[in-house]
C-alpha positions, 0 to 999 in steps of 0.5 A, spaced: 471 522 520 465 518 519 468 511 517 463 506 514 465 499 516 463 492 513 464 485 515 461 481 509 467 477 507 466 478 500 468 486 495 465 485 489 464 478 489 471 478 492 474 474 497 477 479 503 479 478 510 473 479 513 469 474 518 463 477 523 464 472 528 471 473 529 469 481 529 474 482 523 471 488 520 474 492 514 472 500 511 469 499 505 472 505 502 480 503 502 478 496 499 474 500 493 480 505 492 485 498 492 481 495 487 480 501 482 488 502 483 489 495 481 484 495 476 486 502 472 494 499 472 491 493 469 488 497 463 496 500 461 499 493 462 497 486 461 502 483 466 503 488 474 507 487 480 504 488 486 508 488 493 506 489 500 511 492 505 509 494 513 514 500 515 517 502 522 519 507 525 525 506 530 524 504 538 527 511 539 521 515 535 516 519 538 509 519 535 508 526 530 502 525 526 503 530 521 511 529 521 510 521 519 505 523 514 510 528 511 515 523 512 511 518 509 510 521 502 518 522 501 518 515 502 514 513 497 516 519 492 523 516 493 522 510 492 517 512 485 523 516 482 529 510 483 524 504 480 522 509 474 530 511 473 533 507 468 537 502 472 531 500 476 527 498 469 524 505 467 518 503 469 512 509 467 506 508 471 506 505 479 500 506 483 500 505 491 496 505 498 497 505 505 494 506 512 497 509 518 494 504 525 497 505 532 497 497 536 495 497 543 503 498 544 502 505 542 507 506 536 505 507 529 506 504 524 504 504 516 502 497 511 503 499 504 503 496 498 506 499 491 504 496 484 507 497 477 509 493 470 512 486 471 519 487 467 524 482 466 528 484 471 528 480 478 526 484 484 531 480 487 531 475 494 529 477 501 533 473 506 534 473 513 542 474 511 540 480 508 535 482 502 537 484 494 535 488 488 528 492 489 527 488 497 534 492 498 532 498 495 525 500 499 528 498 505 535 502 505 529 508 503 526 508 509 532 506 514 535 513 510 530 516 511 526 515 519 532 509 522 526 505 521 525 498 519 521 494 514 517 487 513 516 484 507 511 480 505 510 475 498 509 479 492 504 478 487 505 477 480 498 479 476 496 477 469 490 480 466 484 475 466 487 471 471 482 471 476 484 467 481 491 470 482 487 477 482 482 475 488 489 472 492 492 479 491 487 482 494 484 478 500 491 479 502 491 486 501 485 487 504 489 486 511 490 494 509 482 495 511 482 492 517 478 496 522 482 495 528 488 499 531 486 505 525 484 511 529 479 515 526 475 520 528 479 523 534 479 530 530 485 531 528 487 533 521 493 528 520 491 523 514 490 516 515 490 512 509 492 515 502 492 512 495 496 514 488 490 517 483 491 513 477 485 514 472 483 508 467 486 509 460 483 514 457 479 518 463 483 523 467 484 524 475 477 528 476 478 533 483 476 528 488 481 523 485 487 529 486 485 530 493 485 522 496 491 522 492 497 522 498 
């Protein structure tokens, strides 16, 4: 797979993390996929949450592309079926991305990131004693499911119009853009990176919107 790559540290006269000099470039295509999730959520619900988590399988793991990839997708429709459960808040719409990269250790891991309407109910806390609420929630999934662990990062409470907590949520996500440790074009057919398929308010997913969907 042919990536087109950028290092300009602006995306639609956004900030991003991105600095030639430095050899920090970003594949412009995931950034454009972010922004449009972000956005369409924004076009149901005034007020979103936006969470980064970067999940890891345990030391005992031995790299299967395809079977991460599988793995992957349970996970994010399990945590998609709790948050929308009454008991979670009966939230109705999520978007979600994620990339796969491979460091120079050899293991794989994935960055993800999940938005939805911020409700009044509080995520609760993440601590080195322990995490509550939803933190606990996304990190049992993925421990019941692989073994594996998970790394929070802050969440980001976006209102429509705010412009400035818009820009520091994406700069942060751009992280996911990064070209380095993603693994394109080595001709395997597992997927790399894959991004939920909400269409804005009033226009349905087209073809293309269905396939990059994970």
């Amino acid at each position: 797979m042919k990536m087109k790559t950028s290092f300009n540290d602006t995306f639609k006269g956004i900030k991003v993390n991105a600095n030639r000099d430095k050899g920090y470039g970003l594949y412009p295509v995931i950034l454009d996929r972010m922004y449009t999730q972000i956005i369409n959520l924004q076009d149901y619900h005034s007020r979103i949450t936006v969470i980064r988590i970067d999940l890891h399988f345990p030391e005992s793991h031995s790299l299967n592309n395809k079977l991460e990839n599988t793995m992957l997708s349970q996970y994010i429709k399990k945590c998609k079926a709790d948050l929308g459960s009454s008991n979670w808040g009966n939230h109705k719409r999520f978007i979600h991305g994620w990339v796969k990269e491979v460091g120079e250790s050899g293991k794989p891991h994935y960055h993800l990131f999940f938005g939805f309407q911020t409700l009044q109910r509080n995520l609760g806390l993440i601590s080195g004693d322990g995490h509550s609420g939803v933190w606990k929630l996304l990190e049992d999934r993925w421990s019941e499911l692989t073994g594996g662990t998970v790394h929070f990062t802050k969440q980001h409470r976006l209102t429509r119009g705010d412009h400035n907590a818009f820009a520091n949520c994406f700069y942060h996500l751009s992280y996911l853009a990064k070209i380095r440790d993603k693994q394109f074009g080595t001709g395997e057919s597992h997927r790399r990176f894959g991004f939920s398929k909400l269409a804005a308010k009033g226009r349905e997913p087209t073809v293309l919107d269905e396939l990059m969907a994970a």
